[in-house]
LUMNU-868016 format. One line per field, with one value per atom (N, C-alpha, C): x, z, y; atom name; residue in three letters. Coordinates in steps of 0.001 Angstrom, whole numbers. Each point is the difference from the previous one (the first is absolute). Layout:
<nodes>
xx: (X; ...) $
zz: (Z; ...) $
yy: (Y; ...) $
at: (CA; ...) $
aa: (Ala; ...) $
</nodes>
This chain:
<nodes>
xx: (218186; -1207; -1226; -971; -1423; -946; -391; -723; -1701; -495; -1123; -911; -983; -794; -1564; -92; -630; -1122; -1285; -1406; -663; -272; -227; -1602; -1231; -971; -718; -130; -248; 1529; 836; 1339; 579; 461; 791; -949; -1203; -490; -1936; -717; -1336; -706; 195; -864; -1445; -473; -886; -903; -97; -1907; -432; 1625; -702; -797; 902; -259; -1885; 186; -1285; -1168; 175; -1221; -27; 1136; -220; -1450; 524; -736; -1746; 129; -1306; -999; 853; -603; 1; 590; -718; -776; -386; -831; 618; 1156; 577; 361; 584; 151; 1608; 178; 1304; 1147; -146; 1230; -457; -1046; 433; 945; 551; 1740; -311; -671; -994; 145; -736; 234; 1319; 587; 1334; 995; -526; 1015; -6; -1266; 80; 95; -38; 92; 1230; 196; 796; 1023; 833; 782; 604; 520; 363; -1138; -501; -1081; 448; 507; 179; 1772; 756; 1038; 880; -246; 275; 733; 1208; 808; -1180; -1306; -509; -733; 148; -141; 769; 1216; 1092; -226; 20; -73; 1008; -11; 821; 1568; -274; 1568; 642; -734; 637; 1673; -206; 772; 1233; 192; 1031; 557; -1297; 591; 587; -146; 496; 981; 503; 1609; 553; -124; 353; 270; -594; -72; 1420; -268; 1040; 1165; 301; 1118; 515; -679; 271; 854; 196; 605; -131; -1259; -294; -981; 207; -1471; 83; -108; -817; -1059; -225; -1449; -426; -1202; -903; -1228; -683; -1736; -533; -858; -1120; -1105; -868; -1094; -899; -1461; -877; -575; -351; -159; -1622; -773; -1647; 369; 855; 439; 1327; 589; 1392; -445; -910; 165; 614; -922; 406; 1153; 783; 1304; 1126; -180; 690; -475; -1151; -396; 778; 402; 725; 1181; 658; 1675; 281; -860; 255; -387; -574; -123; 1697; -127; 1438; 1151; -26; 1234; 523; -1070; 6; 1146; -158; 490; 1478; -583; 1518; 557; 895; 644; 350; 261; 460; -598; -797; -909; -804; -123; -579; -1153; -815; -1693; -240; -1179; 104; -1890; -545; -1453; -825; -635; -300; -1623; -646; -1171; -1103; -682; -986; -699; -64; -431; 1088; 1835; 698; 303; 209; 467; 1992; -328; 1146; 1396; -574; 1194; 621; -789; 368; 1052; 31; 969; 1121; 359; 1610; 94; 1257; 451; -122; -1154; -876; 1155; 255; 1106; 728; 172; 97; 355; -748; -392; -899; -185; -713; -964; -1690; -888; -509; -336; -746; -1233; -818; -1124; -1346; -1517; -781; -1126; -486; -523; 495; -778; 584; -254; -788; 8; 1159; 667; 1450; 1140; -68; 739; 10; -1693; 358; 256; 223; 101; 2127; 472; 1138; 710; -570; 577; 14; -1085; -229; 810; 1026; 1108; 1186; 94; 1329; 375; -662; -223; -109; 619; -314; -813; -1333; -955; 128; -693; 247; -1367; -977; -728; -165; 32; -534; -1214; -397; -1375; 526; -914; 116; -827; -852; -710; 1036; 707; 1057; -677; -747; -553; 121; 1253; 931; -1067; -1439; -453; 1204; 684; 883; 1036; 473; 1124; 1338; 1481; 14; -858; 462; -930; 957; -270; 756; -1001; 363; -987; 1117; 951; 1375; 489; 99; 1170; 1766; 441; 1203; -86; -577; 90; 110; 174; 608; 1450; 655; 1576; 40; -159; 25; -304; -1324; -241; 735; 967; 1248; 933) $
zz: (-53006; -230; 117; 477; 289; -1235; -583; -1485; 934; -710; 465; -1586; 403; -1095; 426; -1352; 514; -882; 622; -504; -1095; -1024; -469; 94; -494; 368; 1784; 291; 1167; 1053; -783; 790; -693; -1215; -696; -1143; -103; -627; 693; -335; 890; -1127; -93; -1658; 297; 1415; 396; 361; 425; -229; -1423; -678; -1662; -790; 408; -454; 663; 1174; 911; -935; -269; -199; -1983; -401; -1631; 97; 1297; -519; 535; 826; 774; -1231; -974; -878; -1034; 171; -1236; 83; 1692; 309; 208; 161; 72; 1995; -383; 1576; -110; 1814; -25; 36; 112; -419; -1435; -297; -1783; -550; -183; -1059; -919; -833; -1647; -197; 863; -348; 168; 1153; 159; -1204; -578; -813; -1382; -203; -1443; 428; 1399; 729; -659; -520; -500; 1200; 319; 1335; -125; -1384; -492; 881; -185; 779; 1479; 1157; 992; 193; -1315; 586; -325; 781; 174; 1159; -62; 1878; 473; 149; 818; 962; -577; 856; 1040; -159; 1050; 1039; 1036; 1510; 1136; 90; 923; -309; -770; -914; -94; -467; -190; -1015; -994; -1273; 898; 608; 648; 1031; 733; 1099; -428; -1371; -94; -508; -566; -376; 1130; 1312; 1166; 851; -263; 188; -968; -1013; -781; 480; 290; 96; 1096; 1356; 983; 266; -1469; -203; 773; 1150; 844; -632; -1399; -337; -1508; -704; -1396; -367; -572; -247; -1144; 82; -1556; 414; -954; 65; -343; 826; -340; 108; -1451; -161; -439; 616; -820; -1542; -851; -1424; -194; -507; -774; -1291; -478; -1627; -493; -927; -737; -99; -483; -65; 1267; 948; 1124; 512; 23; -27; -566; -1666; -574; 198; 562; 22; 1269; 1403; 1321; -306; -940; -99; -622; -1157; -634; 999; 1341; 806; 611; 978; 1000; -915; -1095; -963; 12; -90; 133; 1246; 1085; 753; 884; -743; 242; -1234; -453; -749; 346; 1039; 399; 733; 901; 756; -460; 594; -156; -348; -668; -319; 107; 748; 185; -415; -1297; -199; 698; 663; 458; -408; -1012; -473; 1634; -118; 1075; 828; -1060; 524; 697; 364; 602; 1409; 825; 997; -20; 477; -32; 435; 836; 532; -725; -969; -805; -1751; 187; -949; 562; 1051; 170; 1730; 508; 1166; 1540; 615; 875; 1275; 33; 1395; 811; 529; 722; -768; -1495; -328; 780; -539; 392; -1007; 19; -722; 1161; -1422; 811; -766; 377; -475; 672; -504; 731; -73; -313; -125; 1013; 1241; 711; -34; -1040; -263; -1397; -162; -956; 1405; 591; 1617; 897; -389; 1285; -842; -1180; -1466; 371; -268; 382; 1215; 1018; 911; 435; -772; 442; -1264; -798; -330; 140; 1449; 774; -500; -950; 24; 1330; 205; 422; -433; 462; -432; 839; -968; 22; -82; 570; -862; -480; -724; -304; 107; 925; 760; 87; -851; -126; 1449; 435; 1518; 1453; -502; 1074; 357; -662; 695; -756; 908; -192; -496; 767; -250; 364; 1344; 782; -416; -1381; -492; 689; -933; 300; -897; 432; -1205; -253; -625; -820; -887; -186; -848; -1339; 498; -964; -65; -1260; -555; 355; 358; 855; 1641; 193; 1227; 93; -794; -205; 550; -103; -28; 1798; 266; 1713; 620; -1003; 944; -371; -699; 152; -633) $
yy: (-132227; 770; -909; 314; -333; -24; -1089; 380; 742; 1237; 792; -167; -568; 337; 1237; 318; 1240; -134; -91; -90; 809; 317; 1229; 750; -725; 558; 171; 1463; 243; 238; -302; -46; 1308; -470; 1441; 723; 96; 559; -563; 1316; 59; -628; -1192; -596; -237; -959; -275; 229; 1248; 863; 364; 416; -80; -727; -1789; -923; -146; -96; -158; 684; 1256; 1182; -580; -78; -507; -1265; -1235; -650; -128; 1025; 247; 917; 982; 298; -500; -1215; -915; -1259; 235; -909; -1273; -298; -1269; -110; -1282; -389; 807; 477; -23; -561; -1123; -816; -1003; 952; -1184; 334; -1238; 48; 133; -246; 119; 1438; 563; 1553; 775; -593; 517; -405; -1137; -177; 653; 914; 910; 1684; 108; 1076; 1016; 850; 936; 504; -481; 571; 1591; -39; 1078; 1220; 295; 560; 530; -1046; -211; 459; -884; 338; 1173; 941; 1449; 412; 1129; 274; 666; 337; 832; -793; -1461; -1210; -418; 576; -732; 269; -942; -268; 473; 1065; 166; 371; 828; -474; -974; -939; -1726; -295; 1330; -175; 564; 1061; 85; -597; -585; -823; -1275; -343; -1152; 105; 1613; 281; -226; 611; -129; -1527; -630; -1229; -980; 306; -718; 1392; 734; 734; -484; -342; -655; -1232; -601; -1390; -971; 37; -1035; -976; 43; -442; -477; -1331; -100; 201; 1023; 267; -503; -700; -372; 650; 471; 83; -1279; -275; -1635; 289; 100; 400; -909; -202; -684; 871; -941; 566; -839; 720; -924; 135; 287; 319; 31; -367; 569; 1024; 510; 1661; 422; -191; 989; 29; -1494; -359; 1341; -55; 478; 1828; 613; 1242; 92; -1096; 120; 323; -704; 195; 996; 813; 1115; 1163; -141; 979; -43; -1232; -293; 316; -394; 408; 1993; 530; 1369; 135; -328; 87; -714; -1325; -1133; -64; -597; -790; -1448; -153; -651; -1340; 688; -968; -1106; -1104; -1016; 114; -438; -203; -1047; -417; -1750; 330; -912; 806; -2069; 488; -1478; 38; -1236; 259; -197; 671; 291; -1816; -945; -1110; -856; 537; -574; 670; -818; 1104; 216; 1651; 359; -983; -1068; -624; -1588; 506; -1228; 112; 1527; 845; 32; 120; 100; -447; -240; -1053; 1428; -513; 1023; -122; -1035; -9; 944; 1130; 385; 1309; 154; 1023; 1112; 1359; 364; 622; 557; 315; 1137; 938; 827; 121; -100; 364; 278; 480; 509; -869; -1127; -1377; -739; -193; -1451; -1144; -331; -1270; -363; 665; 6; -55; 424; 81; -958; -518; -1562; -693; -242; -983; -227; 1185; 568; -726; 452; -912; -1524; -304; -1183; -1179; 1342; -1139; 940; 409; -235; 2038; 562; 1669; 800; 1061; 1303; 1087; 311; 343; 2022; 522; 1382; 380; 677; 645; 1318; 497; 1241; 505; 1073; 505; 1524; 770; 1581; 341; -1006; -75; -328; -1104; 21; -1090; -1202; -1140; -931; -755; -1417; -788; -466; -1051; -1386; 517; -1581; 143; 1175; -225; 1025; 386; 1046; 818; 1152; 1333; 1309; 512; 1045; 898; 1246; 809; 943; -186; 655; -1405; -101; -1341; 223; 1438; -1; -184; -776; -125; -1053; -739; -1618; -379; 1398; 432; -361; 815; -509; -979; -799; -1433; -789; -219; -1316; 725) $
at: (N; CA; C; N; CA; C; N; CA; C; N; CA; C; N; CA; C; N; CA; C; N; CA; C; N; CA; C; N; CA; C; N; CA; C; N; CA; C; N; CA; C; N; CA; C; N; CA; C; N; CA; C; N; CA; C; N; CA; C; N; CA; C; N; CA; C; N; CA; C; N; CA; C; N; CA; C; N; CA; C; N; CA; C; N; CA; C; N; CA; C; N; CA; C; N; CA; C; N; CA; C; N; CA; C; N; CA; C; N; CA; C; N; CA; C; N; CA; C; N; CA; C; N; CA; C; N; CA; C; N; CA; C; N; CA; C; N; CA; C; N; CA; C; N; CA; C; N; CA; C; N; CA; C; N; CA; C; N; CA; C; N; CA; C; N; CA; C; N; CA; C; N; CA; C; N; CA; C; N; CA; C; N; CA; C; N; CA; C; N; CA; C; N; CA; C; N; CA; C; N; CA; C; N; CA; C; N; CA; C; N; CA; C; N; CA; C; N; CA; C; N; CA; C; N; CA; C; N; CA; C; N; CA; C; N; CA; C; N; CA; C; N; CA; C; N; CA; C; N; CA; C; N; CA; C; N; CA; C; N; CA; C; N; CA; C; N; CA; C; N; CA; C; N; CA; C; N; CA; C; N; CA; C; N; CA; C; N; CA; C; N; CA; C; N; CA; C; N; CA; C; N; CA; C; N; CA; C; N; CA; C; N; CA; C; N; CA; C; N; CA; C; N; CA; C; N; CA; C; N; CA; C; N; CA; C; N; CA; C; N; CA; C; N; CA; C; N; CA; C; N; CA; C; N; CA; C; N; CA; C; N; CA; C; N; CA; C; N; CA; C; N; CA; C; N; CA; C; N; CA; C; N; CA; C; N; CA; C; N; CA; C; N; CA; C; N; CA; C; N; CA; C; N; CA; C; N; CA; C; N; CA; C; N; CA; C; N; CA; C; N; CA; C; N; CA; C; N; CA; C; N; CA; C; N; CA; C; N; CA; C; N; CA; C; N; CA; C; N; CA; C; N; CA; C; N; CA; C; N; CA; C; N; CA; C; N; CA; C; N; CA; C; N; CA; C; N; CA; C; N; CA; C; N; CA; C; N; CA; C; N; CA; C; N; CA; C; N; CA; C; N; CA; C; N; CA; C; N; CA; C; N; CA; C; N; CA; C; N; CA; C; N; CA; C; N; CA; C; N; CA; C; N; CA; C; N; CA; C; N; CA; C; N; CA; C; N; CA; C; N; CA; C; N; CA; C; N; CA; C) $
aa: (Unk; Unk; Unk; Unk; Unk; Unk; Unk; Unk; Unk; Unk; Unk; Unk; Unk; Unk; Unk; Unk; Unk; Unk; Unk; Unk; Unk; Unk; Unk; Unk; Unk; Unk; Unk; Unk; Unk; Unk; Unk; Unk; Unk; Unk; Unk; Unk; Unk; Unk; Unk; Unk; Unk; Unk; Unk; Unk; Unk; Unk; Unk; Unk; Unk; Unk; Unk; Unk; Unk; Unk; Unk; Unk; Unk; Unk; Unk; Unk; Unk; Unk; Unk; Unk; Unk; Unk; Unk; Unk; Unk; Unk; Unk; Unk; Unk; Unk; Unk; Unk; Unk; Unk; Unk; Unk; Unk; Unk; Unk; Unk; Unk; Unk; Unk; Unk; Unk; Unk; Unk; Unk; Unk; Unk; Unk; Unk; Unk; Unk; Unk; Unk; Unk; Unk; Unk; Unk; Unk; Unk; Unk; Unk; Unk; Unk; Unk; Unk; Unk; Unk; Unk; Unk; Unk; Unk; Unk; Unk; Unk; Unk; Unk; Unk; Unk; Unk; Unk; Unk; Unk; Unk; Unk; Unk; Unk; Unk; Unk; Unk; Unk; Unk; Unk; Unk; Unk; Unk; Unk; Unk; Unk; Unk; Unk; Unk; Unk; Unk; Unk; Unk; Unk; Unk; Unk; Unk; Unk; Unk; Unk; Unk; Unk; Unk; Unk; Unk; Unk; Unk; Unk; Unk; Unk; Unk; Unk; Unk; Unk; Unk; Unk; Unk; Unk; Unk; Unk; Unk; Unk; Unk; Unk; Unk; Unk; Unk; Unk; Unk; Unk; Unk; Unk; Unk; Unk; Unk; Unk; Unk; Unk; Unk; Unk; Unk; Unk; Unk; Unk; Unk; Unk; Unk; Unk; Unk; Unk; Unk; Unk; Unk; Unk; Unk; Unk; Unk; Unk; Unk; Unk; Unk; Unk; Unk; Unk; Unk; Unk; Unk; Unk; Unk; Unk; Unk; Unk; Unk; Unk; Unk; Unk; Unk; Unk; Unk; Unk; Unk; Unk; Unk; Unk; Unk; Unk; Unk; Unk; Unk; Unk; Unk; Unk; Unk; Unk; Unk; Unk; Unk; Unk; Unk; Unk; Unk; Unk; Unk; Unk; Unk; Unk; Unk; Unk; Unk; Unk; Unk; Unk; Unk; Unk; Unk; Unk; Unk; Unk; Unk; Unk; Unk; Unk; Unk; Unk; Unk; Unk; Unk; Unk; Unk; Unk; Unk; Unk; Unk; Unk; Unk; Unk; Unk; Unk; Unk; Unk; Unk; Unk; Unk; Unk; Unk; Unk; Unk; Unk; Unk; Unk; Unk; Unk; Unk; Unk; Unk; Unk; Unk; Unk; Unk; Unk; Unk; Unk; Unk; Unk; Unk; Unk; Unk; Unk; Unk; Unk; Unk; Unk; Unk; Unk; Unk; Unk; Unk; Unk; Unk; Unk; Unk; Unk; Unk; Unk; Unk; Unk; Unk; Unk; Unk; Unk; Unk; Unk; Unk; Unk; Unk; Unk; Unk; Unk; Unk; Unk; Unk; Unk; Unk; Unk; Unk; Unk; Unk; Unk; Unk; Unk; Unk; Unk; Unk; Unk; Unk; Unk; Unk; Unk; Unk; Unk; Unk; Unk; Unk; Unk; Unk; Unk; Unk; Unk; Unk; Unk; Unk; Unk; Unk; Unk; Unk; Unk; Unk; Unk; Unk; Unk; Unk; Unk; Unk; Unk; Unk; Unk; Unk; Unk; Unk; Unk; Unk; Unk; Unk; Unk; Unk; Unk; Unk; Unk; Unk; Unk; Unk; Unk; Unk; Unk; Unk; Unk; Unk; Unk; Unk; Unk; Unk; Unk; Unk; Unk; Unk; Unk; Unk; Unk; Unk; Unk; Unk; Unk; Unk; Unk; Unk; Unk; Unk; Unk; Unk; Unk; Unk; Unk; Unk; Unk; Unk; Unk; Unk; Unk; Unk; Unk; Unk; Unk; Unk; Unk; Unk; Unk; Unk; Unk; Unk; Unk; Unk; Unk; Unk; Unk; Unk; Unk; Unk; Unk; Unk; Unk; Unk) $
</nodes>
């Protein structure tokens, strides 16, 4: 089996215009971590968010047995950490949670080698490959940005 890790904000849940518009109305920058990090996720993490039917496609995905699946998520908080797994838990039991604090990059949490990531950030993607990763992106647009691309997280199933 192929270890697949699977991105969570903007990938399996639409967190990121929320996040965007929270901090535009509070006047902050959009990528301040300061704010993200007292940011109430609870708020955000809701199914009317899900992407594409992500929650099923990723039953589908692990049913496929072509695949270890973990989620690898950046976190600005233990909160948000622990508000992520009490969402994914709803739905897995089982699955991996890998919560990686926002100032590391993803490829320095677990052995990238000929793993694969999917996610919708390409600068987490060229980070990815450039220690020996298979890079995925996720684009509800259908634009790789150089990579492959995908807009359903089961469609992972067919490319290897």
């Amino acid at each position: 089996m192929k270890e697949l890790y699977i991105d969570f904000d903007g990938v399996i849940l639409d967190t990121i215009p929320h996040l965007y518009k929270a901090a535009d109305e509070a006047g902050k920058e959009r990528h301040d971590v300061a704010f993200y990090a007292t940011f109430d996720f609870k708020k955000i993490l809701k199914d009317e968010n899900i992407l594409n039917d992500s929650i099923n496609c990723i039953k589908q995905i692990i049913d496929s047995k072509k695949f270890d699946v973990s989620i690898l998520t950046h976190i600005n908080s233990l909160q948000e950490g622990i508000d992520k797994v009490e969402y994914i838990r709803k739905y897995f039991k089982d699955i991996t949670i890998i919560l990686v604090p926002k100032q590391i990059s993803k490829t320095k949490m677990i052995h990238t080698e000929g793993s694969i990531l999917i996610d919708d950030y390409a600068h987490n993607l060229r980070e990815w490959e450039s220690e020996g990763g298979i890079s995925v992106r996720f684009s509800l647009k259908k634009n790789g940005k150089g990579f492959l691309v995908i807009d359903r997280l089961d469609q992972i199933i067919d490319m290897f």
